[in-house]
Structures are given as C-alpha cells and as structure tokens.
Legacy VTK file of the C-alpha trace (Angstrom):
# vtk DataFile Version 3.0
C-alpha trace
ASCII
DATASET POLYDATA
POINTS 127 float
0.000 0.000 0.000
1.275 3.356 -0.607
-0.438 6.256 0.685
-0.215 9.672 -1.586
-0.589 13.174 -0.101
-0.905 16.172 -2.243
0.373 19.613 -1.406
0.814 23.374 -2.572
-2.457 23.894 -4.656
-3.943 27.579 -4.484
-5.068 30.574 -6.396
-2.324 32.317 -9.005
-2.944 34.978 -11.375
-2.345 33.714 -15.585
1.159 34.234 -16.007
2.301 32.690 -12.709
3.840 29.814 -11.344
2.910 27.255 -8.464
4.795 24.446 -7.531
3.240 21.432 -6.029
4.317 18.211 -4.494
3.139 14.775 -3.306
4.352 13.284 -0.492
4.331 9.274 0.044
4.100 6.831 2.547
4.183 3.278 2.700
6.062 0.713 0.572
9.380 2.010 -1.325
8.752 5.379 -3.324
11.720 4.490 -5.619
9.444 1.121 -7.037
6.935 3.377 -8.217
6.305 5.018 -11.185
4.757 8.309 -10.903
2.386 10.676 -12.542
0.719 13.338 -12.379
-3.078 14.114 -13.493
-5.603 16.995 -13.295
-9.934 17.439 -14.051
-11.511 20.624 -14.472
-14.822 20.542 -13.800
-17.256 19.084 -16.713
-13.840 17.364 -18.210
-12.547 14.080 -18.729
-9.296 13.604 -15.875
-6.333 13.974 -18.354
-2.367 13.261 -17.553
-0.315 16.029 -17.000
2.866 14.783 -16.594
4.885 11.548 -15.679
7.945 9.752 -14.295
9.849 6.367 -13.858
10.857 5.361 -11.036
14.649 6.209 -11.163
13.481 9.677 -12.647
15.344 9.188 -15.924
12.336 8.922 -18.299
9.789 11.892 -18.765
6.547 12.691 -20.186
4.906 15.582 -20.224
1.773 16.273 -22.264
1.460 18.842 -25.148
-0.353 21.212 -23.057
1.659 21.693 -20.358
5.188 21.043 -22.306
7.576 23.277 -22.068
5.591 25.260 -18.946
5.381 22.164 -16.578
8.512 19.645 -15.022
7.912 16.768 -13.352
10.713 15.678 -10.832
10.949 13.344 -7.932
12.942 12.783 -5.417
13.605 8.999 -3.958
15.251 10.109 -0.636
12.516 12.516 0.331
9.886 10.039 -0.906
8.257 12.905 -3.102
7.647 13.970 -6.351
6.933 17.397 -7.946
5.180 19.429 -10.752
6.633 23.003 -11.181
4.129 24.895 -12.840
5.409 28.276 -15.200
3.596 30.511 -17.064
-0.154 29.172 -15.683
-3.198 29.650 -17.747
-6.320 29.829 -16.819
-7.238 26.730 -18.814
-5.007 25.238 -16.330
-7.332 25.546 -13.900
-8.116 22.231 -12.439
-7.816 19.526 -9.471
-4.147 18.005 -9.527
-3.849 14.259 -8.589
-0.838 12.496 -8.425
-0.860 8.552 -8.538
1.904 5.772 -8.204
2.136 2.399 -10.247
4.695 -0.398 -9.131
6.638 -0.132 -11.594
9.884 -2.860 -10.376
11.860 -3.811 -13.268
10.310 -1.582 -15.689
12.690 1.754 -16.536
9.914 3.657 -18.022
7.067 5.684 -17.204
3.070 5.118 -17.572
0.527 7.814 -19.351
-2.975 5.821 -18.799
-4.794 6.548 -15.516
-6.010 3.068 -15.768
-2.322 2.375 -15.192
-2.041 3.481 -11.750
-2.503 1.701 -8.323
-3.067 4.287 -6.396
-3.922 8.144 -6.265
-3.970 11.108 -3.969
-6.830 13.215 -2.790
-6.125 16.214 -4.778
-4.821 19.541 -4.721
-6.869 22.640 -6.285
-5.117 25.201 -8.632
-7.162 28.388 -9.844
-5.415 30.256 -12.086
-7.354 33.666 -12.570
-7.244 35.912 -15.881
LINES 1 128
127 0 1 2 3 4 5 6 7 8 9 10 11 12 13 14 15 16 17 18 19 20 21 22 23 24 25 26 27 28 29 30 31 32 33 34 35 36 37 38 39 40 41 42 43 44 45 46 47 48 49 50 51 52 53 54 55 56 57 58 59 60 61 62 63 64 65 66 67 68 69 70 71 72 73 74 75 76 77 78 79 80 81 82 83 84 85 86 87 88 89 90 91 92 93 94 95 96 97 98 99 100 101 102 103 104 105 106 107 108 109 110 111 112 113 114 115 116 117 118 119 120 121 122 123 124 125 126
C-alpha cells in the first residue's frame, strides 16, 4: 500500500507559477512510477505529466510542455510538478498517482495504469 498526499495547490494569477508536491508513505517510493493528473470541472481527468521510477524517463503532455517539469525525489519520498507561465485553462484539481513499476525503466501515461492516487490539490489560475 502506498499512501499519496498532495500539497501546494492555491489561487495564481495567468502568467504565474505554483509548484506542487506529493508526499508518500508506505512501501518504497523508488518502485513506483509516478504521474501526475488533473480534471476541471465538466472534463474528462487527463495526464499532465509523468515519471519512472529512477526519474530518468519523462513525459509531459502537449499542453503543459515546455511550462510544466515533473521531478521526484527517492530520498525525500516525493515527487513534484513546477508549474510556469499558468493559464487559466489550467485551472483544475491536480492528482498524483503511483504504479509499481519494479523492473520496468519507463514511465506510464494511462490513468487506468495506476494503483493508487492522492486526494487532490486545487489550482485556480485567474485571468
């Protein structure tokens, strides 16, 4: 069981940036992969970003690429999405989730993927 705790969501004006972070618990963070997922209201949950386990691979979706980066790091048992240049079509609840992932070096982009998710962190970004 891993337990996933999500932290740093809040308002910030278009144009800003926001950092936020999941914290985890449980089993070893470095045999999971990890990603990172958001749904605005009305909308389909879509990935943001996500990581393998060593933090080697990458993916980050078209929307956010180039404005987002996903890191993690083993020791602290965390990983990370710094958010740059926020839009308000960014505007949305943030979920991270984990996969055991031991033995595979890459990451995973399907929410069907992942064993097990966060509560959620809310970022507003207002015009």
């Amino acid at each position: 069981q891993v337990q996933l705790v999500e932290s740093g969501g809040g308002p910030v004006q278009a144009g800003g940036s926001l950092r936020i972070s999941c914290a985890a618990s449980g089993r070893p963070f470095s045999s999971y992969a990890m990603g990172w997922f958001r749904q605005a209201p009305g909308k389909k949950r879509e990935i943001v970003a996500a990581i393998s386990w060593s933090g080697s691979s990458t993916y980050h979706a078209d929307s956010v690429k180039d404005r987002f980066t996903i890191s993690r790091d083993n020791a602290k048992n965390t990983v990370s999405l710094q958010m740059n240049s926020l839009k308000p079509e960014d505007t949305a609840a943030y979920y991270c989730a984990a996969k055991e992932a031991t033995g595979y070096t890459g990451y995973y982009t399907g929410g069907k993927s992942y064993d097990y998710w966060g509560q959620g962190t809310q970022v507003t970004v207002s015009s």
